[in-house]
VOGU-3710 file (C-alpha; in Angstrom, 3 decimals, decimal comma):
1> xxxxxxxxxx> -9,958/16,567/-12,847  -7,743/16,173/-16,166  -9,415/12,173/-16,284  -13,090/13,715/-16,276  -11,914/16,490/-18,896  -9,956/14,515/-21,448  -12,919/12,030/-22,851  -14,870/15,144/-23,527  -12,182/17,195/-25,595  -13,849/16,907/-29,067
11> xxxxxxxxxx> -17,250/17,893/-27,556  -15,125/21,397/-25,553  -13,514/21,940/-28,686  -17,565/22,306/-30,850  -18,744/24,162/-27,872  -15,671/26,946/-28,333  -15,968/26,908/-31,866  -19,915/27,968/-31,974  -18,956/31,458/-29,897  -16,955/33,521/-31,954
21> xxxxxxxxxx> -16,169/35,247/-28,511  -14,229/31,611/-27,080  -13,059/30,602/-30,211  -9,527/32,106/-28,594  -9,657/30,255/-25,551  -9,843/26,361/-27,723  -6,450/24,422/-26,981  -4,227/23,538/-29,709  -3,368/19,892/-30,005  -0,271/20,384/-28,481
31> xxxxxxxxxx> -1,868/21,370/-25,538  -4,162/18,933/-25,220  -0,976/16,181/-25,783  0,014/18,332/-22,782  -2,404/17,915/-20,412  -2,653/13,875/-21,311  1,074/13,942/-20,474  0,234/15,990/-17,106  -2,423/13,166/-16,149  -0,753/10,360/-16,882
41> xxxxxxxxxx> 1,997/11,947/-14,701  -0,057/12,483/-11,924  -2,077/9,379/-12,062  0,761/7,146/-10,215  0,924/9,709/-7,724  -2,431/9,698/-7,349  -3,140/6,143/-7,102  -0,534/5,659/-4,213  -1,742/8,353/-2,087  -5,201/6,417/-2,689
51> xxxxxxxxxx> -3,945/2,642/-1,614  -1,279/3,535/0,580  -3,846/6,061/2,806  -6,253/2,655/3,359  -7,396/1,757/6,598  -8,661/-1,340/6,373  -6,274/-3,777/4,634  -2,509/-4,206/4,782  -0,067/-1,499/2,990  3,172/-2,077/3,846
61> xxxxxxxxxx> 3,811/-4,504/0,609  2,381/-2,416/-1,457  4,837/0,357/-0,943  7,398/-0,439/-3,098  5,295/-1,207/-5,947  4,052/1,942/-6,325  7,282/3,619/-5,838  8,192/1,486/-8,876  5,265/2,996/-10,328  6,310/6,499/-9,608
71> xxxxxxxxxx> 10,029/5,840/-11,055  8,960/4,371/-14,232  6,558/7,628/-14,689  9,994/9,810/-14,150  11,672/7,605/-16,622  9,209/8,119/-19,090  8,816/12,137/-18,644  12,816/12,321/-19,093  12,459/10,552/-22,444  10,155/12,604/-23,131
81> xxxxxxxxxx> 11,684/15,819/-22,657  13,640/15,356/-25,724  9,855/16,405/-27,584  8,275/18,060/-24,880  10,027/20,074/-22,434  6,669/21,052/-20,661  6,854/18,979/-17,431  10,920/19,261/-17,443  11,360/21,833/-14,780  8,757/19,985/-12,850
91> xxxxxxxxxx> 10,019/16,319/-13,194  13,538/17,698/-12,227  12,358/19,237/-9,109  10,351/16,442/-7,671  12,788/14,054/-8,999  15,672/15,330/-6,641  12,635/15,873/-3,831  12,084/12,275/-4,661  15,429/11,035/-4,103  15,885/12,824/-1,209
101> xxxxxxxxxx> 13,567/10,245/0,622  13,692/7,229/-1,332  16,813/7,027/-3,273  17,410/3,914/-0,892  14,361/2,078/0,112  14,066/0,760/3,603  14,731/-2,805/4,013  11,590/-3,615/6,307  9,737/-2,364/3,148  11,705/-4,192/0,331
111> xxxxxxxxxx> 11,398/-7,723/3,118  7,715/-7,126/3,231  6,738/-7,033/-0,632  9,140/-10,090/-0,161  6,495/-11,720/1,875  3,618/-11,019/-0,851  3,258/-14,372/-2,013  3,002/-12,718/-5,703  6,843/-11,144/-5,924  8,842/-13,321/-3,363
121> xxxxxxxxxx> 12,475/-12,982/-3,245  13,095/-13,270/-6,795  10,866/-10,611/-8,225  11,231/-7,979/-5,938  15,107/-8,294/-6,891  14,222/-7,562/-10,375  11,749/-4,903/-9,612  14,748/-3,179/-7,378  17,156/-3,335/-9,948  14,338/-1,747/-12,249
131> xxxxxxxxxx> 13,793/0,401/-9,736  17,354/2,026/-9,949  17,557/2,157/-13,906  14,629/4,146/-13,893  16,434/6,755/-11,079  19,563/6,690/-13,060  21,301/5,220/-9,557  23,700/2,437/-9,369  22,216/-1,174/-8,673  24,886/-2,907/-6,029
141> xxxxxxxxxx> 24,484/-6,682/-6,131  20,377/-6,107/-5,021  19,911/-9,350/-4,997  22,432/-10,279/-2,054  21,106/-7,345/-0,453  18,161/-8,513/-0,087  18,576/-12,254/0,344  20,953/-10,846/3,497  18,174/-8,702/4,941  15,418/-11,349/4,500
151> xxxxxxxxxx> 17,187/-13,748/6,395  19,020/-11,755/8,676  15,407/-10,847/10,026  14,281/-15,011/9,793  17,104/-15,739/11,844  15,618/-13,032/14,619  12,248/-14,213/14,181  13,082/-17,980/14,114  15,623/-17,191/17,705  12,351/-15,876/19,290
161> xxxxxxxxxx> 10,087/-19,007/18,183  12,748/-21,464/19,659  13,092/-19,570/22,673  9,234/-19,782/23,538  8,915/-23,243/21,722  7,743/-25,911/24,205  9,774/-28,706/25,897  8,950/-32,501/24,244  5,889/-33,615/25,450  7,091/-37,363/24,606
171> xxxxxxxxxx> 6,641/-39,260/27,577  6,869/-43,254/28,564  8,778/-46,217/27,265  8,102/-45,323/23,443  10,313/-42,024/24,214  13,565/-42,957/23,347  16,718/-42,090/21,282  14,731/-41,667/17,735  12,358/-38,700/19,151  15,653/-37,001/21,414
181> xxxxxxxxxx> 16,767/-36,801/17,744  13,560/-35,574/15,875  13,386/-32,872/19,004  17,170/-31,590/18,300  16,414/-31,843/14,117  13,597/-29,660/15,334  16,007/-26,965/16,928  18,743/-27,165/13,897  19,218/-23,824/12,072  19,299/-25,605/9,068
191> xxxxxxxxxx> 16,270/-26,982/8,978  14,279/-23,683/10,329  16,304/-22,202/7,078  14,793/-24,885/4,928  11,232/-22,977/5,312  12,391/-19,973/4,052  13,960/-21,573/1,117  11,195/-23,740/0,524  8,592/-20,680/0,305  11,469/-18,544/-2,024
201> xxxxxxxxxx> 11,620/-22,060/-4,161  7,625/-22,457/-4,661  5,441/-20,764/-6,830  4,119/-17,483/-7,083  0,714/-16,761/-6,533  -0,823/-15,862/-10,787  -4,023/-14,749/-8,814  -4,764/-12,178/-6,416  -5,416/-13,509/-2,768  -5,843/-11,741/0,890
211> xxxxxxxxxx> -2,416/-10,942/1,964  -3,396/-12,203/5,798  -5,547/-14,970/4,925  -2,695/-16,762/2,742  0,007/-15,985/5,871  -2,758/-17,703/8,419  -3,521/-20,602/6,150  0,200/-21,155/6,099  1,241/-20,419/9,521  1,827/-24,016/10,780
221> xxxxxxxxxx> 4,111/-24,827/7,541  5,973/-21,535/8,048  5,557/-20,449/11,496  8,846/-18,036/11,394  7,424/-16,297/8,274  3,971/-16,010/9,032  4,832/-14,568/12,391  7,082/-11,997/10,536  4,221/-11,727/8,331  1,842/-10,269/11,135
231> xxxxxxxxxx> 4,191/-8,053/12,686  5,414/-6,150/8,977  1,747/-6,116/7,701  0,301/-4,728/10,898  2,410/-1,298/10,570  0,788/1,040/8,453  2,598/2,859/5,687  0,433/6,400/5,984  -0,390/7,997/8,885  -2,996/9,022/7,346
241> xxxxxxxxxx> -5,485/6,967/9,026  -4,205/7,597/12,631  -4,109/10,984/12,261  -7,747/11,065/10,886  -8,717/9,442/14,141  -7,387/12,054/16,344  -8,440/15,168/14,009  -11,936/14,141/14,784  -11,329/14,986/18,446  -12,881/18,877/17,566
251> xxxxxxxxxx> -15,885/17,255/17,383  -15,700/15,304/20,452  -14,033/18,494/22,505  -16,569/21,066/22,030  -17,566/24,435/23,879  -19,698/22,667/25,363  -18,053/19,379/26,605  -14,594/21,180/27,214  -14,390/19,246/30,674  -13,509/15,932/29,549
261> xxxxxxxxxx> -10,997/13,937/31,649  -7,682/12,692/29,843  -8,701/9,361/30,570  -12,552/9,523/29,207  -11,910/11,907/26,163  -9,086/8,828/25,024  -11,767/6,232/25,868  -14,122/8,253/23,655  -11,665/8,759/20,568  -10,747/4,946/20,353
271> xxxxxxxxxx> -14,195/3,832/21,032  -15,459/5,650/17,903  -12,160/4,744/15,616  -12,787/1,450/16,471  -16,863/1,652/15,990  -16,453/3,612/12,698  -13,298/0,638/11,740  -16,212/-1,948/12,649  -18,514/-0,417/10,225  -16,441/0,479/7,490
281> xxxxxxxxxx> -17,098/4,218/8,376  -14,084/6,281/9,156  -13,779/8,149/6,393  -17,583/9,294/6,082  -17,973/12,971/7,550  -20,370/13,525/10,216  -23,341/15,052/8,995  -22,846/13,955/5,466  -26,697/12,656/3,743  -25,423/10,811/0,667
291> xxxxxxxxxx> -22,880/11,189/-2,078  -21,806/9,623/-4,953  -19,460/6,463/-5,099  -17,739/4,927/-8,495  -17,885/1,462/-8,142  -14,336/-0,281/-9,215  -13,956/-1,179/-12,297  -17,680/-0,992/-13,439  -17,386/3,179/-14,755  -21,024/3,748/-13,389
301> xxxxxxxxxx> -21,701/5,638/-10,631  -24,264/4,819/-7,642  -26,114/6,799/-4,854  -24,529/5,535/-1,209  -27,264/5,465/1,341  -27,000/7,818/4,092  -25,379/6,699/7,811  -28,703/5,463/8,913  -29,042/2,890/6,039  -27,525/-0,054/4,560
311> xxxxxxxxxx> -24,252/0,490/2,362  -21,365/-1,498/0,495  -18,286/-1,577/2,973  -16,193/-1,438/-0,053  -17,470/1,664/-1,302  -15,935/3,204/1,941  -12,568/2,146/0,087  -13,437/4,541/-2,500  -13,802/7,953/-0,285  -11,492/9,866/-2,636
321> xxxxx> -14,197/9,598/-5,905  -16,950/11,217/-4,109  -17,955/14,780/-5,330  -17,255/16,660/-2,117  -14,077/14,862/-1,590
//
């Protein structure tokens, strides 16, 4: 709401000055410093309950960026209070709520923003040590914590690929001492290792890419990492979307349909998740004739067609900017 308000405070502030009767109720420009402060503190809230609440594309990386986010916003209000002791009380309460759940982040989230191709090993350590300035916490050696996590799991992950890797398939008089060799080399910890030092070592991706796509175009160089890869990404951070699945099981169980096996009501709940996941339509609500969708980035606004028509699957990502939302 404040982000729809804000651009039009000079135009509030005419309208309250031509009635003599609201000329009381115009906001000083204190207060409207105030409620800037109030939306910008908000906004990172905001914007991870947004893209961490998706459905359709991997969150688990994302997680500790926008905690990141989140901290740097407390920092900011706590410098602030100094001027403006407005948002103290409130920044001090959700501050120690805060902490109480993420004052030490889970390593299965700090080793999957190490598998964005964009952070790697070496930026996520910064952004954790950031991370803990901005909470006023103590940073313990970060970077051997994660470096020990990371390849605590590779070592796991790389046990389990040379369990189920296949016997040599070398057969005949050209099998001989040279490929026994290549097929132990092949086994050696130290050279599984070298792939995870070899992807920390490379560059960074400067340009955004699809999380999954980069992980399966890079599966046969890093086999241990890409499988890791599928099995972080595939855990969603929100329950959001699971649990939106199974609250539409009113409409399914009705007065009228009340008899439903166990076995055919679950059939009918996953087949429509996974119909509506097909289309890009789980978070349209039944019954719903149109509404209006801000495209990204753009700042216009555009009409999405009703169920029955044609629409933009990525305007489904943007649920949360439609009026009756």
């Amino acid at each position: 709401m404040f982000h729809r308000v804000l651009p039009y405070k000079d135009v509030i502030d005419n309208m309250l000055k031509s009635n003599s009767d609201s000329i009381q109720l115009m906001l000083s420009t204190g207060e409207w410093q105030q409620l800037q402060h109030v939306k910008d503190f908000l906004k990172a809230f905001f914007d991870a309950t947004v893209k961490l609440s998706c459905s359709y594309t991997p969150s688990a990386h994302e997680l500790l960026q926008h905690l990141f986010a989140i901290s740097k916003v407390y920092r900011d209000i706590r410098e602030l209070e100094n001027r403006d002791e407005t948002l103290a009380p409130i920044v001090k309460a959700m501050t120690t709520k805060f902490l109480k759940y993420w004052d030490d982040v889970p390593l299965v989230t700090i080793i999957a923003n190490c598998l964005d191709p964009h952070w790697k090993v070496k930026y996520t350590v910064k952004m954790m040590q950031k991370y803990k300035e901005n909470l006023g916490l103590p940073a313990q050696n970060e970077e051997g914590r994660v470096n020990y996590a990371l390849e605590t799991m590779f070592n796991l992950y790389n046990s389990r690929i040379n369990v189920v890797r296949p016997a040599s398939t070398r057969s005949g008089s050209h099998h001989g001492l040279l490929d026994d060799l290549r097929d132990e080399d092949d086994l050696d910890e130290n050279a599984s290792m070298n792939e995870l030092k070899s992807y920390n070592l490379g560059m960074v991706e400067k340009h955004p890419v699809d999380i999954l796509d980069y992980w399966k175009r890079h599966s046969s160089a890093s086999p241990t990492l890409a499988m890791m890869a599928r099995d972080i990404f595939a855990v969603p951070v929100s329950t959001v979307p699971s649990e939106s699945c199974f609250s539409s099981a009113n409409r399914i169980l009705t007065d009228k349909r009340s008899k439903l096996g166990p076995n055919v009501f679950e059939k009918l709940v996953c087949m429509k998740d996974w119909i509506d996941a097909e289309n890009r339509t789980q978070h349209f609500v039944p019954g719903e004739t149109s509404s209006c969708v801000e495209t990204q980035g753009s700042g216009t606004a555009t009409e999405a067609e009703s169920d029955d028509e044609e629409y933009d699957p990525k305007d489904t990502e943007l649920w949360y900017l439609r009026n009756n939302y």
